[in-house]
TIMARDREN-277312 format. One record per atom (N, C-alpha, C): residue number from 1; residue in three letters; x, y, z. Coordinates in steps of 0.1 Angstrom, whole numbers, plus 2048, in hexadecimal, padded with zeros to 3 digits. Layout:
BEGIN
<lumgu NUM, ala, <X, Y, Z>>;
...
***
This chain:
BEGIN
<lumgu 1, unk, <6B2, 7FD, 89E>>;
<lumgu 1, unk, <6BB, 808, 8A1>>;
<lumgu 1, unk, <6C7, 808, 898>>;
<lumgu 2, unk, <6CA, 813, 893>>;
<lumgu 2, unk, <6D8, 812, 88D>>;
<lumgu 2, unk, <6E3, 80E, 892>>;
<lumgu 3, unk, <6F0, 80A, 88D>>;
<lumgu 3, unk, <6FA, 804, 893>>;
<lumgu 3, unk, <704, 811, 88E>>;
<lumgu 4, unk, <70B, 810, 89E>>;
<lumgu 4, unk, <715, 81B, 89E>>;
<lumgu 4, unk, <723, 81B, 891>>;
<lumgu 5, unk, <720, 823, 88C>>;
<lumgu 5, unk, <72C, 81F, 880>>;
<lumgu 5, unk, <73B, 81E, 88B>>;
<lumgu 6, unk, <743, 812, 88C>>;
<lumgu 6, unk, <74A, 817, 88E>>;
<lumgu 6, unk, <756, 80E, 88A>>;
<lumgu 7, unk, <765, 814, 88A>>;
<lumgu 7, unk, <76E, 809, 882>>;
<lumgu 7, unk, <76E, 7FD, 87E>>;
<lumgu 8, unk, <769, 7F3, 88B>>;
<lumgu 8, unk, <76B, 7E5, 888>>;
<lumgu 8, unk, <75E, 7E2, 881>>;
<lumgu 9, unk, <752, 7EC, 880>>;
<lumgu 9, unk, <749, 7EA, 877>>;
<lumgu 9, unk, <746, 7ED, 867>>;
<lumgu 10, unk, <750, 7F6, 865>>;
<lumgu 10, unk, <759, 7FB, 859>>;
<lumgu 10, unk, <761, 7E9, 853>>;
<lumgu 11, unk, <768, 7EA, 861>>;
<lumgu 11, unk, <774, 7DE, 858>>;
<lumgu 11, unk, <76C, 7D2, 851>>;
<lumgu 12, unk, <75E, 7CE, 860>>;
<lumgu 12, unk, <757, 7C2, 858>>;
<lumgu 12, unk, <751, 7C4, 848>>;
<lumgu 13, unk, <74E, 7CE, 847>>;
<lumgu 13, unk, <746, 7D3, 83F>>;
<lumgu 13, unk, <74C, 7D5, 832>>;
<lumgu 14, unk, <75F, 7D9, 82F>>;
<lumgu 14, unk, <767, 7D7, 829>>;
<lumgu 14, unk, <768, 7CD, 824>>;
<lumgu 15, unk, <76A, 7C5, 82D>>;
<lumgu 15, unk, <770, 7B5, 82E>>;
<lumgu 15, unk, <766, 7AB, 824>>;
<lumgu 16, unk, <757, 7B0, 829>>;
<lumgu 16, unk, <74F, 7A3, 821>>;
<lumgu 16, unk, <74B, 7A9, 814>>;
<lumgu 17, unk, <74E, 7B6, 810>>;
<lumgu 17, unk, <74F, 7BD, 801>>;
<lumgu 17, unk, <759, 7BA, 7FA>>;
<lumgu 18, unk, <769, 7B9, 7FE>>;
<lumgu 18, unk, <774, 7B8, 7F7>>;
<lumgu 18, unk, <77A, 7AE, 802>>;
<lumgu 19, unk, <780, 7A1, 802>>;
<lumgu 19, unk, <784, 799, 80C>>;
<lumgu 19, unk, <791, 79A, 804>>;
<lumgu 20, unk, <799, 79B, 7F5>>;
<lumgu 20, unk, <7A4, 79C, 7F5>>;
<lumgu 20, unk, <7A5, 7AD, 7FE>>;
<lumgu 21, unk, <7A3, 7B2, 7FB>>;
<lumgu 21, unk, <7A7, 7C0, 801>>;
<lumgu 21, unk, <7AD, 7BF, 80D>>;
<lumgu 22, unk, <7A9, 7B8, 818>>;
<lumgu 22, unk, <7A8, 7B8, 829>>;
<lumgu 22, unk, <7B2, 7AD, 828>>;
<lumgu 23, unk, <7B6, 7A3, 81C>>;
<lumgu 23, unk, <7C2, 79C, 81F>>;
<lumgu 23, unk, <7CD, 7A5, 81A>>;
<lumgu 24, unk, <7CA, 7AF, 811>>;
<lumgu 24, unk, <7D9, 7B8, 80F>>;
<lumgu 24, unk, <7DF, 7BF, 818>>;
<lumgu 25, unk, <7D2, 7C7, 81E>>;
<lumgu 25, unk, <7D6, 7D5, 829>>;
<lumgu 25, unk, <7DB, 7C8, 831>>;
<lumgu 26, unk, <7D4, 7BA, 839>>;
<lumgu 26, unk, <7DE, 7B5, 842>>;
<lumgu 26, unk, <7ED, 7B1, 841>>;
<lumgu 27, unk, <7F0, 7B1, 836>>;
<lumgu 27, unk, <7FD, 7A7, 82E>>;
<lumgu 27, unk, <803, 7B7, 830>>;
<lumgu 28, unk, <7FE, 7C0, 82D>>;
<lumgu 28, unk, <805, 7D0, 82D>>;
<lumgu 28, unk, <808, 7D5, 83D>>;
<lumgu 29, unk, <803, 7D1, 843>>;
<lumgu 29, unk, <7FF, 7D2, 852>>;
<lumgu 29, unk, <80A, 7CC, 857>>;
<lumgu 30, unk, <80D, 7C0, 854>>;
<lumgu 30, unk, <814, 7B3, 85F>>;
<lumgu 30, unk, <823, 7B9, 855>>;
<lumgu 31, unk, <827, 7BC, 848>>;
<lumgu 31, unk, <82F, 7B9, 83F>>;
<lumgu 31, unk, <82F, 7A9, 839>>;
<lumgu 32, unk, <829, 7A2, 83B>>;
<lumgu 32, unk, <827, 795, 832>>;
<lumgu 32, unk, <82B, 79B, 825>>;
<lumgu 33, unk, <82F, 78F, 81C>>;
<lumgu 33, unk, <82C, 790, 810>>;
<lumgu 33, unk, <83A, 79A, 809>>;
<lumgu 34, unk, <83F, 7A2, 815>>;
<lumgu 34, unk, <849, 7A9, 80C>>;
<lumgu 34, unk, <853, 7A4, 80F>>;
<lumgu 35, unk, <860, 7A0, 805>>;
<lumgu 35, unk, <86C, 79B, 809>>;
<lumgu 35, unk, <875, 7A6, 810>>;
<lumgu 36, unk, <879, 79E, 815>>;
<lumgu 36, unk, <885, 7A4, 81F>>;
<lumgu 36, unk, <87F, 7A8, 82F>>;
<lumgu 37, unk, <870, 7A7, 833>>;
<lumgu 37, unk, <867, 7AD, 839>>;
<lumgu 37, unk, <864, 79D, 844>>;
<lumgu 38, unk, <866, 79C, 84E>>;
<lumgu 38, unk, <85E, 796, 856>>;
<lumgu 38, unk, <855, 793, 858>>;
<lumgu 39, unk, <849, 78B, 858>>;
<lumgu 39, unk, <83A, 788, 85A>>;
<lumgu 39, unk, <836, 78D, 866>>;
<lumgu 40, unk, <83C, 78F, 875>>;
<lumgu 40, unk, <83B, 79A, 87D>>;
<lumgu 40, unk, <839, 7AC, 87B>>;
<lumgu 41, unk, <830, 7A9, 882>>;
<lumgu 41, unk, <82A, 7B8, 884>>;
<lumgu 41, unk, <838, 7C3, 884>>;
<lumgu 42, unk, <83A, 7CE, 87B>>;
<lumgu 42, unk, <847, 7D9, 87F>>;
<lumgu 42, unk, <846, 7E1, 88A>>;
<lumgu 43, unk, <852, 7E0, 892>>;
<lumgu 43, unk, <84F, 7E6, 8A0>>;
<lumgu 43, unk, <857, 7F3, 89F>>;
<lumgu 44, unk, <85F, 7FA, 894>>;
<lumgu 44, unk, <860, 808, 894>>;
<lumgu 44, unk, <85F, 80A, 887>>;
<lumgu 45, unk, <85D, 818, 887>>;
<lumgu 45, unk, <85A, 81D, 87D>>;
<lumgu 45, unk, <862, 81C, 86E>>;
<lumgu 46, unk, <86F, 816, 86F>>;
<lumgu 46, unk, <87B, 815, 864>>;
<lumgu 46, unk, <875, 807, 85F>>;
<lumgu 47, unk, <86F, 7FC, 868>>;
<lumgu 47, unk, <869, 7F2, 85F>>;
<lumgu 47, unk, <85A, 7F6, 859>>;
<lumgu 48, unk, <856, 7FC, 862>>;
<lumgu 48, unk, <848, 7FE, 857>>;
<lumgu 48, unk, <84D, 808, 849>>;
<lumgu 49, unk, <852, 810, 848>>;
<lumgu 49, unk, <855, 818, 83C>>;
<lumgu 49, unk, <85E, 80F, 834>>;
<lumgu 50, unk, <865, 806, 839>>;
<lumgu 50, unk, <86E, 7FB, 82E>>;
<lumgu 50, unk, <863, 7F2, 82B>>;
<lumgu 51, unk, <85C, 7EF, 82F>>;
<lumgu 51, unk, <84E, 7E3, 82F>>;
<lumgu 51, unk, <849, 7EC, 822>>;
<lumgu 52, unk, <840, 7F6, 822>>;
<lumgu 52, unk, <83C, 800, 81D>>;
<lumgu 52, unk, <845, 804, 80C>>;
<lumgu 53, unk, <84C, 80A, 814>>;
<lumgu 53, unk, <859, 80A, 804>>;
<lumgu 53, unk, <855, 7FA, 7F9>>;
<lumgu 54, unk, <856, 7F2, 7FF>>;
<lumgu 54, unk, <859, 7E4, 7FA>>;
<lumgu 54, unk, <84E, 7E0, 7F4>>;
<lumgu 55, unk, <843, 7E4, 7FD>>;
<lumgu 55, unk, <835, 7E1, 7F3>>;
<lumgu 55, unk, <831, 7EF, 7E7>>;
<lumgu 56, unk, <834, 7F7, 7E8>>;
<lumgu 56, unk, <834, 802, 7DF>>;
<lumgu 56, unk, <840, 7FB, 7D0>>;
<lumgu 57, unk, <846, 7F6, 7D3>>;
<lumgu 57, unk, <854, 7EF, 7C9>>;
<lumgu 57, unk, <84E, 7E5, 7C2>>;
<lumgu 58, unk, <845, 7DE, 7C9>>;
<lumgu 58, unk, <841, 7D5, 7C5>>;
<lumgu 58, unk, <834, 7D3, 7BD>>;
<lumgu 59, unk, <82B, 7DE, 7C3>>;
<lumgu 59, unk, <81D, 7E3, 7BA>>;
<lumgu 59, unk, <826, 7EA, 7AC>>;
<lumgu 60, unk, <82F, 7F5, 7AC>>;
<lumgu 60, unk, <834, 7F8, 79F>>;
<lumgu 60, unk, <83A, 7EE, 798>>;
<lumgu 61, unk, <842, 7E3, 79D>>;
<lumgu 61, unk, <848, 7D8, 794>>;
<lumgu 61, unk, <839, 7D4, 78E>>;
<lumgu 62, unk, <832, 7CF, 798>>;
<lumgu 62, unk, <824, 7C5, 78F>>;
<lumgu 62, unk, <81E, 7D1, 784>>;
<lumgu 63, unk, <81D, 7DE, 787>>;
<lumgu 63, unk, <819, 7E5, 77D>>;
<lumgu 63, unk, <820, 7DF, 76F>>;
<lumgu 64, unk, <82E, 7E4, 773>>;
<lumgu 64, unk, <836, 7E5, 767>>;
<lumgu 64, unk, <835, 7D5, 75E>>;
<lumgu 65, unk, <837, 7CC, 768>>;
<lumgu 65, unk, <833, 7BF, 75F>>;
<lumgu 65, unk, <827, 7BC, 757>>;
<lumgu 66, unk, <819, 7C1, 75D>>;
<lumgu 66, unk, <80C, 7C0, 757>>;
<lumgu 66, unk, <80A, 7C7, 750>>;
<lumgu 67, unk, <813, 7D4, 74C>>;
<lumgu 67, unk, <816, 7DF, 740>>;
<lumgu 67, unk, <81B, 7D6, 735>>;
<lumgu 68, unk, <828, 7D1, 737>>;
<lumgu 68, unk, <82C, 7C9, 731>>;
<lumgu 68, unk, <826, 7BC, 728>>;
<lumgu 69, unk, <81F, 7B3, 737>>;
<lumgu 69, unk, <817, 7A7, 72E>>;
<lumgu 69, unk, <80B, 7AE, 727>>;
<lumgu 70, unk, <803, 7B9, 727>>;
<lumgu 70, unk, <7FA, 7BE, 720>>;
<lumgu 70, unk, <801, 7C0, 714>>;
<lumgu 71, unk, <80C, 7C8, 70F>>;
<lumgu 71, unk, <813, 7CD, 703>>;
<lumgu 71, unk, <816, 7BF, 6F8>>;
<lumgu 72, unk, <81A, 7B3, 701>>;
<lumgu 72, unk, <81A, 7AA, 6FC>>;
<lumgu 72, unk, <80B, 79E, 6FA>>;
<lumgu 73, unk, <807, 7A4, 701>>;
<lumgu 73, unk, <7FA, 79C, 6FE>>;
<lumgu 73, unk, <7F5, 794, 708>>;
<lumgu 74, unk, <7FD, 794, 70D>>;
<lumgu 74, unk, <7F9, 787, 71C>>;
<lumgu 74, unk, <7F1, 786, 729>>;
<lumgu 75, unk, <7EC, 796, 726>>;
<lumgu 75, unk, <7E3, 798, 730>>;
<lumgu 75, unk, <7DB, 7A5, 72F>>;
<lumgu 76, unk, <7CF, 7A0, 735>>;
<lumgu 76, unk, <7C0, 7AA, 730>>;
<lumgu 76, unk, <7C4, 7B8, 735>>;
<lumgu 77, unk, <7BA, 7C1, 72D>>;
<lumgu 77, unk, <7BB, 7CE, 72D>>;
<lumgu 77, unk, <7BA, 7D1, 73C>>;
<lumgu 78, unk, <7AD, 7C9, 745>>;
<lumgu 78, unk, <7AA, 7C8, 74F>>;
<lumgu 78, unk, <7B7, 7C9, 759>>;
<lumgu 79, unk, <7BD, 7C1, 758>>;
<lumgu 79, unk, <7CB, 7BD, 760>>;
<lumgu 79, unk, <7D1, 7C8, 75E>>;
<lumgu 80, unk, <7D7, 7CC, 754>>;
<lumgu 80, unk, <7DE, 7D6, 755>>;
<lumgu 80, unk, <7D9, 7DE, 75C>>;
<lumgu 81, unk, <7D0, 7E9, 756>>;
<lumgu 81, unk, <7CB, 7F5, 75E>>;
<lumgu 81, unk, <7C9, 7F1, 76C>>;
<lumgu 82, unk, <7C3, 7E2, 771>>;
<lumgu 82, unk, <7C7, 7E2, 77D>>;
<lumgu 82, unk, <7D5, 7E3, 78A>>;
<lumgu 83, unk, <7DC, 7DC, 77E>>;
<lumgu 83, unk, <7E7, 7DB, 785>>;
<lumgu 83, unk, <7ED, 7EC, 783>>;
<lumgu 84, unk, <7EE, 7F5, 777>>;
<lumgu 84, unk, <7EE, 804, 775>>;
<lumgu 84, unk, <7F0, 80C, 781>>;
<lumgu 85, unk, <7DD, 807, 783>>;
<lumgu 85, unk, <7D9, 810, 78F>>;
<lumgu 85, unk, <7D9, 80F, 79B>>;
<lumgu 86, unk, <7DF, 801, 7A1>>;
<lumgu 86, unk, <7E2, 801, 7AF>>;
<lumgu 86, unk, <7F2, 806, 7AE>>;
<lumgu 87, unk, <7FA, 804, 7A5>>;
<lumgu 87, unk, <809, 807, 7A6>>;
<lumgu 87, unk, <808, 818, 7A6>>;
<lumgu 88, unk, <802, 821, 79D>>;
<lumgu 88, unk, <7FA, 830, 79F>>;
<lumgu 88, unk, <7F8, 833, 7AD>>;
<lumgu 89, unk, <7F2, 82B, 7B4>>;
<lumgu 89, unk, <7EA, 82E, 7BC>>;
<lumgu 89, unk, <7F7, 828, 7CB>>;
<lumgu 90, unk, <7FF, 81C, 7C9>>;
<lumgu 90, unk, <80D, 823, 7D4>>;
<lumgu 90, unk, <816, 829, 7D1>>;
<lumgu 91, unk, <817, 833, 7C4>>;
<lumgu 91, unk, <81E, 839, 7C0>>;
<lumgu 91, unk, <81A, 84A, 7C9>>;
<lumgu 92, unk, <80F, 84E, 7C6>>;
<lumgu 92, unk, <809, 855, 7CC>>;
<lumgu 92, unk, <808, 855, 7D9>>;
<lumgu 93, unk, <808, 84B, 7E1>>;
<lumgu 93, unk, <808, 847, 7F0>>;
<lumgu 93, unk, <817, 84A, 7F3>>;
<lumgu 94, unk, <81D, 84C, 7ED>>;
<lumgu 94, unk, <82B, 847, 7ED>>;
<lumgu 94, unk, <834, 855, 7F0>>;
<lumgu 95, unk, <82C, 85C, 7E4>>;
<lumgu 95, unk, <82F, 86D, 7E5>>;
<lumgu 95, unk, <829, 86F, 7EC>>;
<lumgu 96, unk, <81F, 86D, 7F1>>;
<lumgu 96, unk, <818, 878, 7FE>>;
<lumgu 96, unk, <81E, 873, 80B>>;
<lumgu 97, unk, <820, 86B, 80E>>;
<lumgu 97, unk, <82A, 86C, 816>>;
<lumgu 97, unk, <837, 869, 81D>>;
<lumgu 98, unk, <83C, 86D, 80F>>;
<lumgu 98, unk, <84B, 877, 80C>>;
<lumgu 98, unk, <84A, 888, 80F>>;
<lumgu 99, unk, <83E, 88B, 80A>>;
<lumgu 99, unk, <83C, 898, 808>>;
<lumgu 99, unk, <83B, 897, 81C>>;
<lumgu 100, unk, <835, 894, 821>>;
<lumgu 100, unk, <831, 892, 82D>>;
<lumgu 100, unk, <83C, 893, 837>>;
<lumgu 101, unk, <845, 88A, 834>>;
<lumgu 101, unk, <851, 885, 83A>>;
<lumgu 101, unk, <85C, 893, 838>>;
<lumgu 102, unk, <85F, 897, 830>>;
<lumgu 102, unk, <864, 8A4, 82A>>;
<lumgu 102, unk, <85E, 8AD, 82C>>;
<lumgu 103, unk, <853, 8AF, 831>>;
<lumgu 103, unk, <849, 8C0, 838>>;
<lumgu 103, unk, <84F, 8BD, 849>>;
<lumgu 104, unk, <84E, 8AE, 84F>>;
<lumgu 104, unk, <850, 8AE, 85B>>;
<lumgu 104, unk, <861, 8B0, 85E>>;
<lumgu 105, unk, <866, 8AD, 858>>;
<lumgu 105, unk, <87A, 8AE, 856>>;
<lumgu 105, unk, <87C, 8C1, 855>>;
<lumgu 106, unk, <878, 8C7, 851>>;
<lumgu 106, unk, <878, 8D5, 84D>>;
<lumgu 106, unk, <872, 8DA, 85A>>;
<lumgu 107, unk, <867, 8D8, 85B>>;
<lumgu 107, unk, <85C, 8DE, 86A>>;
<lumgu 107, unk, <869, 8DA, 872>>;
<lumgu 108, unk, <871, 8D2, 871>>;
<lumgu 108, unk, <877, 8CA, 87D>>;
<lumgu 108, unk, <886, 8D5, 881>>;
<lumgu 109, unk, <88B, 8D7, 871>>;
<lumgu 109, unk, <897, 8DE, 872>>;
<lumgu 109, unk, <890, 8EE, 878>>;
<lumgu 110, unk, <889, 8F0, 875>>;
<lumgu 110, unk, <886, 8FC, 878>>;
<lumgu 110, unk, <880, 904, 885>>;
<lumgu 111, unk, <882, 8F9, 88D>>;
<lumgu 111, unk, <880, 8F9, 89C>>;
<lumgu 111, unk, <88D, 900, 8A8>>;
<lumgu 112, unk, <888, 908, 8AC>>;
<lumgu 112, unk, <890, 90C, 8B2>>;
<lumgu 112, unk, <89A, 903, 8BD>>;
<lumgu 113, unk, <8A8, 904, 8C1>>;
<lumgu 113, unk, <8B0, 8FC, 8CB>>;
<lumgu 113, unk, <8B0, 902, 8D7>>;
***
């Protein structure tokens, strides 16, 4: 019989394909790993968007550094573009939602009192 696709059968299925992956989203999850950020789970929403902000700062720093050590030599083409394209990619996370946050602010002013 087939097995019901369902989340936690996704996440195992994640997990034993990329096992760094399922330690980032957790470390992104709890805020581990980001300074200034507690290892406790964020219980409103101003910590998870500071959590969030912090790891977006920190995927572009590692960009900009592995830009760097490639220019000088110190690290594979590989690295760079990797490090490139995850800093691209919460940059873009980053704008969308801003854009998000800023459609909901506007819908919000424009609500009647």
């Amino acid at each position: 019989m087939i097995e019901a696709l369902t989340l936690s059968a996704f996440d195992r299925a994640a997990a034993s394909a990329r096992p760094e992956a399922t330690a980032a989203v957790q470390r992104a999850v709890t805020g581990a790993g980001f300074p200034g950020v507690e290892a406790a789970a964020p219980t409103d929403f101003g910590q998870i968007m500071a959590s969030f902000a912090s790891g977006v700062r920190n995927d572009l720093r590692a960009g900009e550094a592995a830009s760097i050590a490639g220019i000088q030599g110190k690290a594979s083409t590989q690295q760079v573009v990797e490090a490139v394209m995850s800093a691209e990619q919460s940059l873009q996370t980053a704008v969308a939602i801003r854009d998000k946050v800023v459609a909901a602010y506007l819908e919000l002013s424009r609500m009647a009192i």
